[in-house]
SEPA-999719 format. One record per atom (N, C-alpha, C): residue in one letter; x negated, y, z negated. Coordinates in steps of 0.05 Angstrom, whole numbers, plus 5000, padded with zeros to 4 digits. Each point is the difference from the previous one (the first is absolute). Example, Ala and Ser with C-alpha at 12.3 -4.5 7.8 and 13.67 -1.06 7.14 Angstrom:
<seros>
A473648864844A501850245000A498250245000S500750215014S498450244999S501550224986
</seros>
This chain:
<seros>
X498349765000X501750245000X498250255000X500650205017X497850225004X501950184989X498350284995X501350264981X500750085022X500450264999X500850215025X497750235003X497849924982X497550315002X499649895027X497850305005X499249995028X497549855004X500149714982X497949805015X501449905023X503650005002X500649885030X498350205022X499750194989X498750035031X497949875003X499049804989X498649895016X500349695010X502349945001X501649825000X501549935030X498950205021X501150085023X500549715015X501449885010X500349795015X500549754987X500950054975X500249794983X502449884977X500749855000X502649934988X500150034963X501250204991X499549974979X502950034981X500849884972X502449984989X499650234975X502750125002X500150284983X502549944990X500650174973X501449994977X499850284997X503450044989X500750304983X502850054998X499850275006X503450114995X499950235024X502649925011X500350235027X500050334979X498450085022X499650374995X501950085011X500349905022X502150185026X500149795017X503050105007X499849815023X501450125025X499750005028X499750155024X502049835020X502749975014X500749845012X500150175028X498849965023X498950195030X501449765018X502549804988X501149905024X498749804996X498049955034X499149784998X497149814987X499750264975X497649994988X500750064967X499149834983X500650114976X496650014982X499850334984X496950014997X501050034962X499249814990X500050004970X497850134990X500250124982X497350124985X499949844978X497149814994X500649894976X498050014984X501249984972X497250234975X499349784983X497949924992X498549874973X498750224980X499049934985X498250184988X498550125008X498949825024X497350245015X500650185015X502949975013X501050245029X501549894997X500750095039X501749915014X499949975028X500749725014X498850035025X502849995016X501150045027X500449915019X501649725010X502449945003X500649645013X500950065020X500149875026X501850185021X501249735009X502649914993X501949725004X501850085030X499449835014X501149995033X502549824990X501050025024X502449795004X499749715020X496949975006X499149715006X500149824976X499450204970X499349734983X502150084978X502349785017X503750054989X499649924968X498749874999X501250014961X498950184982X496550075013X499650274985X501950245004X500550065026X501850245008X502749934980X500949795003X502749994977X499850024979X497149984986X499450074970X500150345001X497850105011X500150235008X502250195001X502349905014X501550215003X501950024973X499149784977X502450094979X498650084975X498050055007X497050154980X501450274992X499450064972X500550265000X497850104977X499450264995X497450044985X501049834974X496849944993X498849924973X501249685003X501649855020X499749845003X497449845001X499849734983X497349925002X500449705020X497450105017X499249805020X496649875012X500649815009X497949915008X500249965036X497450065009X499750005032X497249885005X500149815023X497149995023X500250115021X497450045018X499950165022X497950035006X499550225020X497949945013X499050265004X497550154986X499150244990X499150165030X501750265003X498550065034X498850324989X499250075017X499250294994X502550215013X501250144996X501750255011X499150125025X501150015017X500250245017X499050154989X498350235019X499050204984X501550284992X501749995011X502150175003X501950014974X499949744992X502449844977X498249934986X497550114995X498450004968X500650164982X500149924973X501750124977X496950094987X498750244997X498150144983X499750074978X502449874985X501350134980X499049714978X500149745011X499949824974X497849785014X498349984987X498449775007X500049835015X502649905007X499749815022X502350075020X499250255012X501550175019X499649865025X496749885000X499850035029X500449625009X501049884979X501649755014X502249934991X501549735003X502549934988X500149755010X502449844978X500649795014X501849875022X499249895009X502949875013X500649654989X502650104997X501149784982X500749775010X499249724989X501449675012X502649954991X498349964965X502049994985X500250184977X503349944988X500750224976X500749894981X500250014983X501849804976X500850174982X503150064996X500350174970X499849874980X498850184979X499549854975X501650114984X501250244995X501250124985X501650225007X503050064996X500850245002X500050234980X501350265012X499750064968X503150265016X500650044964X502050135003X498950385010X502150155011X499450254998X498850174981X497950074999X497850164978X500350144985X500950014975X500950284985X497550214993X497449985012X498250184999X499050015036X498250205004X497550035019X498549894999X498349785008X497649824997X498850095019X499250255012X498350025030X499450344968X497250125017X499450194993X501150205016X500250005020X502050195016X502450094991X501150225008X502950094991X500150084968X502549974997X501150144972X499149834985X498050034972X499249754975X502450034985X501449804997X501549864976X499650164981X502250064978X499750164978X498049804976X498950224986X498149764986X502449664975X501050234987X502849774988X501149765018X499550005030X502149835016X497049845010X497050185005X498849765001X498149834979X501150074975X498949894976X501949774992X502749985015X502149824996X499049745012X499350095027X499249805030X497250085006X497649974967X497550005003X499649815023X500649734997X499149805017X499750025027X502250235016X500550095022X498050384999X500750044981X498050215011X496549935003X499149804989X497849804997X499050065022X502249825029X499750095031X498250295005X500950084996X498950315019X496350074998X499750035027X496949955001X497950104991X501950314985X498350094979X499549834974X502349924989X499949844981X498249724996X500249905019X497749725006X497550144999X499450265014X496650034996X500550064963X501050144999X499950114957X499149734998X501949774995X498949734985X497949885018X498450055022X498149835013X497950274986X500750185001X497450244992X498749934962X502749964994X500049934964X497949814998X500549755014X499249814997X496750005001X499750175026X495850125010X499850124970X501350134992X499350154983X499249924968X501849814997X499549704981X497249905001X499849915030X497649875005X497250194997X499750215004X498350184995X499250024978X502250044982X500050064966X497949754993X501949725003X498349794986X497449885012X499450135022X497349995009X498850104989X499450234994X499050244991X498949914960X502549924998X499749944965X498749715000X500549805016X498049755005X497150075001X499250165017X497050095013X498850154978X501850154977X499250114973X499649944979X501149655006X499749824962X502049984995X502750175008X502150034975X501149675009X501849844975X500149865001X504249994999X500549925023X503249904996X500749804987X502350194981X501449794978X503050274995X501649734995X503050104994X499949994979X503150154985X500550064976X502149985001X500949914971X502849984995X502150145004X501949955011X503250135008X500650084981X501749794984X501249964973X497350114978X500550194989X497450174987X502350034976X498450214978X501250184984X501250275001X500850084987X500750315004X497950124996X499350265012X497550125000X501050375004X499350194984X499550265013X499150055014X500250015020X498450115026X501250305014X502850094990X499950205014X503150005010X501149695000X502750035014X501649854990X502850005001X502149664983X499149725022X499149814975X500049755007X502949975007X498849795027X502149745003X500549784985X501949964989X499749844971X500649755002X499649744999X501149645014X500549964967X502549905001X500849794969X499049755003X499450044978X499149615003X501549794988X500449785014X501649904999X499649694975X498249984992X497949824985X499450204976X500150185000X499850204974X502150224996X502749964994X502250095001X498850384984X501650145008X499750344991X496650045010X498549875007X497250045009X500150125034X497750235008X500950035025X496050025013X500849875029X496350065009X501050255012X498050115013X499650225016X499150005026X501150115022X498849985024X497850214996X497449865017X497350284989X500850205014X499650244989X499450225011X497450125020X496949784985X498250015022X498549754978X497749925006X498649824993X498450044988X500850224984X498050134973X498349804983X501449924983X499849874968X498049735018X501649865022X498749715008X497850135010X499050135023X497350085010X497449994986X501650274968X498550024982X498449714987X502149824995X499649744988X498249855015X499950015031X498149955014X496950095001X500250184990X497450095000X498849924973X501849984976X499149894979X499349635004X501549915018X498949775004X497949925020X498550205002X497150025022X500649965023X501850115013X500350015028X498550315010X498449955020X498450324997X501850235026X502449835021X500750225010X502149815007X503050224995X501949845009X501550125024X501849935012X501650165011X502649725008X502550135001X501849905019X501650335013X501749845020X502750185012X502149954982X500250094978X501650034974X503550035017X501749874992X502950144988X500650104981X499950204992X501750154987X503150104992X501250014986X502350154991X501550184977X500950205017X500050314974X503550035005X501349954994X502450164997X499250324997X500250075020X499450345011X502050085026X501050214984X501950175034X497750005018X501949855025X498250065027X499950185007X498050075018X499850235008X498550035040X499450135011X499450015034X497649824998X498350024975X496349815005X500549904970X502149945000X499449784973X502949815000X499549684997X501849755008X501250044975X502249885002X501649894968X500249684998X499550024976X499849664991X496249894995X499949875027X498149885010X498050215018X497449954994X497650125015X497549844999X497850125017X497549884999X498350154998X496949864981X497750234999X498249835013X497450034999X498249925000X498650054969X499549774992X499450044966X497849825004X497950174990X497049964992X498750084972X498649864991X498350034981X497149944991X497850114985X498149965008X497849994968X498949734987X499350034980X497150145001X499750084977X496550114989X500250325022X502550124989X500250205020X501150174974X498450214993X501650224992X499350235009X500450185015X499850245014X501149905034X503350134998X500150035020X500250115026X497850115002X498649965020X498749795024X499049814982X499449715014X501949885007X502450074996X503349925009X500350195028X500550224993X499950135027X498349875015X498750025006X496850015019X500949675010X500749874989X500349695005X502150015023X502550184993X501850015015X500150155029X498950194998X499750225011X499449885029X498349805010X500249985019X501749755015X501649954987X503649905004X500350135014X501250194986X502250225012X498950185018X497750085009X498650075028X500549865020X498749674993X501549895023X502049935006X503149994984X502350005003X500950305017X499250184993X500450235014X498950125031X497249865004X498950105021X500349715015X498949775002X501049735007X501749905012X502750054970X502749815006X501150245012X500650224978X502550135019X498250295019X497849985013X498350175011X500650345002X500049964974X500650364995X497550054982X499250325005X497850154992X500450054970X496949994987X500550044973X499950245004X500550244983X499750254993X496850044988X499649834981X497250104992X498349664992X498049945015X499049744991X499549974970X499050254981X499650014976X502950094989X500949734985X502350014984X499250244980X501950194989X500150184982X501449834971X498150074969X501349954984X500550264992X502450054983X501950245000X500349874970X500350274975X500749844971X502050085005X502049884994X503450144982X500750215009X497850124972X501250294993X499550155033X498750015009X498250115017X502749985026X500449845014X502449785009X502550214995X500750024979X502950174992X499550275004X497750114992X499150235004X499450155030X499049755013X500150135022X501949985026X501649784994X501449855021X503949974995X499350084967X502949984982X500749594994X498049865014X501249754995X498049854997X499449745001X498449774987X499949895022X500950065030X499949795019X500150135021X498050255008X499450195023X499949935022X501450095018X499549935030X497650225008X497149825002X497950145009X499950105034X502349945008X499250125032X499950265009X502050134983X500550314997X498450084979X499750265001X498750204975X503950024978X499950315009X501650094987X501149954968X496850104989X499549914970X501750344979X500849874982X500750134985X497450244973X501750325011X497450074992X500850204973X499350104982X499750034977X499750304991X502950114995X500150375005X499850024975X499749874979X501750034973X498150274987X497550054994X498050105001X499850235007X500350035035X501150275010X502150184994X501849784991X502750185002X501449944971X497350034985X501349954970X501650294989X499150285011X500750254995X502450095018X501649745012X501450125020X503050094981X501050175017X502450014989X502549875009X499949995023X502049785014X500549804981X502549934981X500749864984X499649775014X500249895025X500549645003X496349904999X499650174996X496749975002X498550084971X501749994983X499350044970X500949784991X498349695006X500449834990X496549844995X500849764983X497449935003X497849915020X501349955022X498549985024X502050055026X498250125018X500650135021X497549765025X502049925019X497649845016X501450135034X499049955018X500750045025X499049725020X500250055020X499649875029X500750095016X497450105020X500450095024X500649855023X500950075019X501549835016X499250085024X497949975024X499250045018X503050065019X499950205018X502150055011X502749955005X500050044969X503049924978X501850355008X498850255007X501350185008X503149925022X499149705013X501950035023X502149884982X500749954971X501849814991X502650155001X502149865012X502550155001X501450054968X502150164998X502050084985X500049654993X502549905010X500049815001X498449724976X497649975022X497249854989X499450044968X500250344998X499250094975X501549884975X503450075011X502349924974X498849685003X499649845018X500449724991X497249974990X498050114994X497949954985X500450114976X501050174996X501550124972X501849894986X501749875025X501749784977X497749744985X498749925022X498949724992X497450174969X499750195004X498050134974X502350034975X502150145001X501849874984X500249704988X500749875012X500349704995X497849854988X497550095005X498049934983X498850214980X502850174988X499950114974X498750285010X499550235012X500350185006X502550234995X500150154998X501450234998X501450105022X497050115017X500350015035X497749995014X499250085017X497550065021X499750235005X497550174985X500450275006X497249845027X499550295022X498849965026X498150255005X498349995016X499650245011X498849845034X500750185015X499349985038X498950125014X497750055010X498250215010X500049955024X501650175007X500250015030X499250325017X498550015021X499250245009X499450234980X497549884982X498150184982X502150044976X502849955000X501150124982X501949804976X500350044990X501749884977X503049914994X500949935005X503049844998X500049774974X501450134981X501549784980X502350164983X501649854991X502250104971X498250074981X498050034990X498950024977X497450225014X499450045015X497050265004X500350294985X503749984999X501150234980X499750064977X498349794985X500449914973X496850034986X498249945022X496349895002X499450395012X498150044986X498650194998X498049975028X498450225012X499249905022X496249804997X499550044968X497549894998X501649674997X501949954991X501149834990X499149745027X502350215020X499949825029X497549995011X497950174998X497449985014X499349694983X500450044970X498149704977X500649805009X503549975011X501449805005X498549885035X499650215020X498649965033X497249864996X497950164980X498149914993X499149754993X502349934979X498849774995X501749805009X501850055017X501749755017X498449975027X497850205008X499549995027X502050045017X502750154995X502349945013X498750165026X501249985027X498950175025X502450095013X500650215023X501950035012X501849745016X501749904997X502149815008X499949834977X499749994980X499749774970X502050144985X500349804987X502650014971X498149924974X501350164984X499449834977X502950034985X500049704984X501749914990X499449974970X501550204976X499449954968X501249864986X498949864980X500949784979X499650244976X501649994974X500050104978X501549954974X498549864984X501749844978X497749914983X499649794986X498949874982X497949845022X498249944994X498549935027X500049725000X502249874981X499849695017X502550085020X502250134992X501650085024X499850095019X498250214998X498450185028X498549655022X498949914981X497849785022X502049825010X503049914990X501449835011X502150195017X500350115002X501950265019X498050055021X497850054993X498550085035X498049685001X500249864989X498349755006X502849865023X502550004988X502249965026X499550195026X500450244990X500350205028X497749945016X497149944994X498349935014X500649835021X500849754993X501449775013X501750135016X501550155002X503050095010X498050205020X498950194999X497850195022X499349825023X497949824983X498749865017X501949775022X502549954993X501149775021X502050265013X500950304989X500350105019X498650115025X498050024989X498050075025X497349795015X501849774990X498549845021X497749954985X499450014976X496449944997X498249754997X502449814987X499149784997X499649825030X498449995009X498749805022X500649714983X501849855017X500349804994X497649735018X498450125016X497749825005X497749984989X500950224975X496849994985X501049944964X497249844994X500649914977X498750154975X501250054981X498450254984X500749874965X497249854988X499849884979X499150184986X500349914962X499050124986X500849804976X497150054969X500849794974X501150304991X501850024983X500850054972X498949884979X499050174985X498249844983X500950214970X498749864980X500450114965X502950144994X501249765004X503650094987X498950004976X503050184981X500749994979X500649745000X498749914969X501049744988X502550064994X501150184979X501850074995X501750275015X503049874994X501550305015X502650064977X501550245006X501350084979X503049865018X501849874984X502849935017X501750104991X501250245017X501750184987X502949814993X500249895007X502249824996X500449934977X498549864995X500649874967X498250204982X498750245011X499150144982X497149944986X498749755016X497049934980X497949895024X498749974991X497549925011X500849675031X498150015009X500549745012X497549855021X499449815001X497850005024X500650155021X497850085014X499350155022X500949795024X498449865000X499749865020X500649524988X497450015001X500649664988X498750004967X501049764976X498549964987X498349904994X500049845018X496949825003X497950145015X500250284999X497250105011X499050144973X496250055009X498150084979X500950335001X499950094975X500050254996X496750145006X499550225017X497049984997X499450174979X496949864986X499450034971X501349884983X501549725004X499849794987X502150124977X500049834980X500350064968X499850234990X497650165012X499950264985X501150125008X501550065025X500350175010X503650004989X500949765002X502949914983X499350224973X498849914989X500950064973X498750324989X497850055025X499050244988X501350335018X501549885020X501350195016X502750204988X499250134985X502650165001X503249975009X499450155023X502049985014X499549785030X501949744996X500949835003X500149985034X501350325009X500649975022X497050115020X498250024990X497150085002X498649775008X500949754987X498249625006X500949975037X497849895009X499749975025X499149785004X502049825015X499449715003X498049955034X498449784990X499049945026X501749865023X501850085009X502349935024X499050275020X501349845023X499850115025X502449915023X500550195016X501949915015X498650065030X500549845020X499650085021X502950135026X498850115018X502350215003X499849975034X501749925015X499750095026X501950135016X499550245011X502050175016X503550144982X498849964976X502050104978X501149714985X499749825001X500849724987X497949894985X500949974975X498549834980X499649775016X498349825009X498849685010X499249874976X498250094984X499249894974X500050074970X499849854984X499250064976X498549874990X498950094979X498049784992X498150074968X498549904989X499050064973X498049874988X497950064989X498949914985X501449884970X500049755003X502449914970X498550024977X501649994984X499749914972X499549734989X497149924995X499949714994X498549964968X500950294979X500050024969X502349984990X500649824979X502950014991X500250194976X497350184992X500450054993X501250344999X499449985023X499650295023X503649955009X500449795003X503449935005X501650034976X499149994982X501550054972X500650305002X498150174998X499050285004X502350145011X499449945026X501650175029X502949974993X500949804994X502749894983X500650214978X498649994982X500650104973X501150425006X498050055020X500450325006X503849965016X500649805000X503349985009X500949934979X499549974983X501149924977X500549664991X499049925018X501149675009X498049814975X500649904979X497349824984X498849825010X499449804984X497949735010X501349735006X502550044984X502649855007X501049945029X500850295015X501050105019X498549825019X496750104999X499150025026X498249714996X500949824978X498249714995X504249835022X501550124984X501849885022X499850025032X499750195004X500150075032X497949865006X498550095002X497049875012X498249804980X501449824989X497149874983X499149875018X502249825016X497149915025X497350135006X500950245001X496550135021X499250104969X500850124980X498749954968X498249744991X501349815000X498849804999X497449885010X500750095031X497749895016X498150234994X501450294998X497250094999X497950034972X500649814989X498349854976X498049865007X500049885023X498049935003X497949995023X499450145006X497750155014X500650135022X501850124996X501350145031X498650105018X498950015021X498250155014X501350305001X498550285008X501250245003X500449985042X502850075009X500849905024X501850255004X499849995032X502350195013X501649955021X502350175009X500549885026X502250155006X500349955025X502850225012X502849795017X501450195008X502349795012X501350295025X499249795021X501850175024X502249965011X501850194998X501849905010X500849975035X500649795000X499349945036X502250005015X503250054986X500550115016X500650275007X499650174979X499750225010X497650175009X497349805001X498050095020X500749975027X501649765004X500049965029X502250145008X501950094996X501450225005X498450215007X498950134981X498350215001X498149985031X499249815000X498049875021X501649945035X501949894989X501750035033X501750285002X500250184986X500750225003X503149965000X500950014982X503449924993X500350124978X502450055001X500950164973X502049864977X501349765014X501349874984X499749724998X499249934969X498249764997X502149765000X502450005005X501249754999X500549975038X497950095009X499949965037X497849784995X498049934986X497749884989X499449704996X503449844991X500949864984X500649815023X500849754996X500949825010X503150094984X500649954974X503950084988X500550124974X499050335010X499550144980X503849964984X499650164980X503050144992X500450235008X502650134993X499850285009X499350134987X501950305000X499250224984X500150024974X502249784995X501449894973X499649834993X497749795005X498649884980X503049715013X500249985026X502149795005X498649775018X500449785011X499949845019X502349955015X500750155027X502649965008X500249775011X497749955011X499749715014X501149704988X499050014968X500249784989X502650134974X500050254995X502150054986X499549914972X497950164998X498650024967X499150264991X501150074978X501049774973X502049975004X501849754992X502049884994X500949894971X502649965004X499849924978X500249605003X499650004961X498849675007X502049884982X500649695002X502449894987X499549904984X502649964979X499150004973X498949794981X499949785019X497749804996X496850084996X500350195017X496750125001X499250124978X501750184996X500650184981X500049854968X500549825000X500149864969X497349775006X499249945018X497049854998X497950214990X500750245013X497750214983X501450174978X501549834988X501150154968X500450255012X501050155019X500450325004X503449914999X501450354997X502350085007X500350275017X502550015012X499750245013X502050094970X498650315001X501650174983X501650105017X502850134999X502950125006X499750144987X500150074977X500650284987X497750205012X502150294985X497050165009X498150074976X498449975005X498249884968X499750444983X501250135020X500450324987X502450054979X502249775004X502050034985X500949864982
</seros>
């Protein structure tokens, strides 16, 4: 059985048997020309009315019907060469036909042409949107891209090994998926969230480099570059490693060649940039910068501490100039004013320099040294905008750290053929959560605080400790995280205790990796990528459930299989659960 790529062309004069599903089909009278598609293409049948039983198969074909044909491979007229698909310039002519399967009328598009199916109707009839020839390269591209990864980590030492599904509950950041057990009634495992606690355990049991293609699962609102339910990282780890750095550097030339290689787009800068935190918020407003553009956030507070303009008598005043942001309509402006609103803004005050002269709602207000401090140090030039933030300056950096984003995809900046990395490096260990009002990890607990012990107990203020974690960042998307862990239990007691949590607490959660690390733990690090939202990032897509062989939707659903459901009450009393009816508020 031969595919349909364009090895038939070289197949000219020769009888060969093909399999698929009609693309189209063409009836010209006394000629009928099927188009028929496999995974590799689609070639060409052209059924006469000499060879009566194929012609009678033929004529009751209708698309996505699946069939099988022999024949006899000719080259086209040159006239009637198709330039368009690989095997334009021959076709078959058909002996025989055999239907193998019909199929009913299509409730989606399976061709890339024409109108795409709404995404709800082809998440119903994944299996049918599967078909479309974009979709077959995503899962044949996934798959290269698989193979790369575990080449790469083979040729490096790291050593593949799985980890348990059925895990514990763990903090990591999101709500476990919770499994009852059915052998330990009111007892529940946990689906992992990542392969933390086991990795770690691995390295305590002298494995010197691990890695698998991890599953993961976070009960987390989906979102355009993040799955619900189920995901994958790349999870690595690496013992007699503390400074990570030797983590980066290990990795680093991965993801070069995933970028320049697999999906042949230009790095931005061969020397990855490490960026701390603070540095990161300060200049960019976020933790996960799209390095392709400038348009950095710049710092008036200083200048315009004597101003009188009340919206500018706050604790920080920041701007961003906006290269030939002058041409922004009425229009443009309100909907960037709304979206500065919405990420906690007031409004968007502006100024527009257009032909030497000055245009804003506010120049009435700014003294004229005021506006010179403000040109000066924005570099603003004739046809530029600048756009002000003014509030408390974590609000200022998240109000223009959005609008940045919002400039730059109005005016085109991000080049989507070029790739533009960077580490985030020295988070806060700790962060303040306005929510419940107290302290909380920053980031993970199993990473090293740097300066160890002392730095726990001799730091003041709390929100000052800076853990050795790093994130890596491409084209505005977190790809990694990663950390130098914690392999002192006593240093784990510690970090715990500044939450208030005792020896109790945190000997329940974790005594496994407590335990083990009693006895000779090596000091180890390691990161975890997430792969599918690199390769998104990497094929240049914006929405990560295009990525998937059967993602869910927006809502965390499976229309296909029609999950969650509910389960019967047999099930239901093997794992000791009940559904509650009441509403547990009244």
């Amino acid at each position: 059985m031969r595919s349909l790529s364009n090895t038939l062309n070289t197949e000219i004069d020769k009888t060969v048997q093909v399999s698929g599903w009609v693309n189209s089909r063409r009836d010209h009278g006394g000629l009928i020309f099927i188009d028929l598609r496999d995974h590799t293409g689609v070639v060409q049948l052209v059924i006469t009315p000499e060879t009566a039983e194929a012609f009678a198969v033929a004529e009751g074909l209708r698309d996505e019907f699946v069939v099988s044909a022999t024949g006899l491979v000719r080259e086209r007229a040159p006239e009637l060469k198709n330039p368009n698909i690989p095997t334009g310039d021959i076709e078959i002519v058909v002996d025989t036909m055999q239907l193998i399967n019909r199929s009913e009328p299509l409730p989606v598009n399976t061709h890339d042409e024409g109108d795409l199916s709404s995404e709800e109707l082809r998440l119903k009839y994944r299996y049918l949107d599967l078909r479309r020839p974009s979709m077959q390269n995503v899962l044949k591209r996934r798959a290269e891209y698989y193979r790369i990864m575990r080449r790469y980590m083979d040729e490096h030492d790291f050593i593949e090994i799985t980890t348990p599904i059925l895990a514990n509950s763990s903090p990591e950041g999101a709500r476990d998926f919770l499994v009852p057990s059915r052998l330990h009634p009111g007892q529940f495992y946990a689906l992992p969230q990542a392969p933390q606690q086991f990795k770690q355990l691995l390295m305590v049991g002298g494995v010197p480099r691990y890695y698998q293609i991890a599953p993961c699962f976070r009960d987390e609102d989906p979102r355009a570059d993040r799955l619900y339910g189920d995901f994958y990282q790349l999870d690595c780890e690496m013992s007699f490693v503390d400074d990570g750095e030797v983590v980066r550097q290990t990795m680093e030339p991965l993801i070069k060649q995933l970028v320049t290689e697999f999906a042949n787009k230009e790095l931005v800068s061969e020397d990855i940039p490490r960026i701390p935190y603070r540095e990161a918020m300060e200049k960019y407003g976020t933790d996960k910068p799209d390095l392709r553009y400038d348009l950095e956030l710049i710092d008036l507070t200083d200048g315009l501490k004597d101003c009188e303009f009340k919206v500018f008598q706050t604790p920080c005043v920041k701007a961003i100039r906006v290269p030939g942001g002058s041409k922004f309509t009425r229009k443009q402006i309100d909907e960037f004013t709304e979206l500065a609103r919405k990420n906690g803004a007031g409004g968007l005050a502006y100024i527009l320099y257009e032909n030497n002269t000055v245009r804003s709602p506010i120049a009435k207000f700014l003294q004229d040294k005021e506006l010179q401090a403000i040109q000066d140090k924005t570099g603003a030039k004739d046809g530029d905008a600048v756009f002000f933030g003014a509030d408390e300056r974590d609000v200022v950096n998240k109000v223009l750290g959005a609008m940045r984003i919002a400039f730059a995809k109005e005016l085109g900046l991000a080049d989507e053929n070029k790739i533009a990395l960077c580490w985030i490096i020295d988070f806060p260990f700790y962060e303040w959560d306005d929510g419940v009002n107290k302290l909380d990890f920053g980031h993970n607990p199993f990473s090293l605080p740097k300066g160890g012990l002392k730095a726990i107990r001799e730091t003041e203020n709390k929100l000052d400790i800076v853990a050795d974690q790093y994130d890596m960042v491409m084209n505005g998307y977190e790809i990694c995280s990663g950390a130098v862990r914690n392999y002192n239990p006593e240093i784990m007691y510690e970090v715990f205790a500044v939450l208030g949590y005792d020896k109790e607490y945190v000997a329940a959660k974790f005594g496994g990796m407590l335990n083990a690390f009693k006895f000779g733990a090596p000091p180890h690090a390691g990161c975890a990528f997430g792969i599918d939202r690199m390769f998104m990032a990497l094929e240049s897509l914006t929405n990560i459930r295009d990525i998937v062989a059967f993602p869910k939707n927006g809502s965390g659903v499976d229309l296909m299989m029609n999950s969650p459901s509910m389960v019967d009450e047999k099930q239901l009393e093997e794992a000791s659960l009940k559904i509650a009816t009441e509403d547990p508020d009244s």
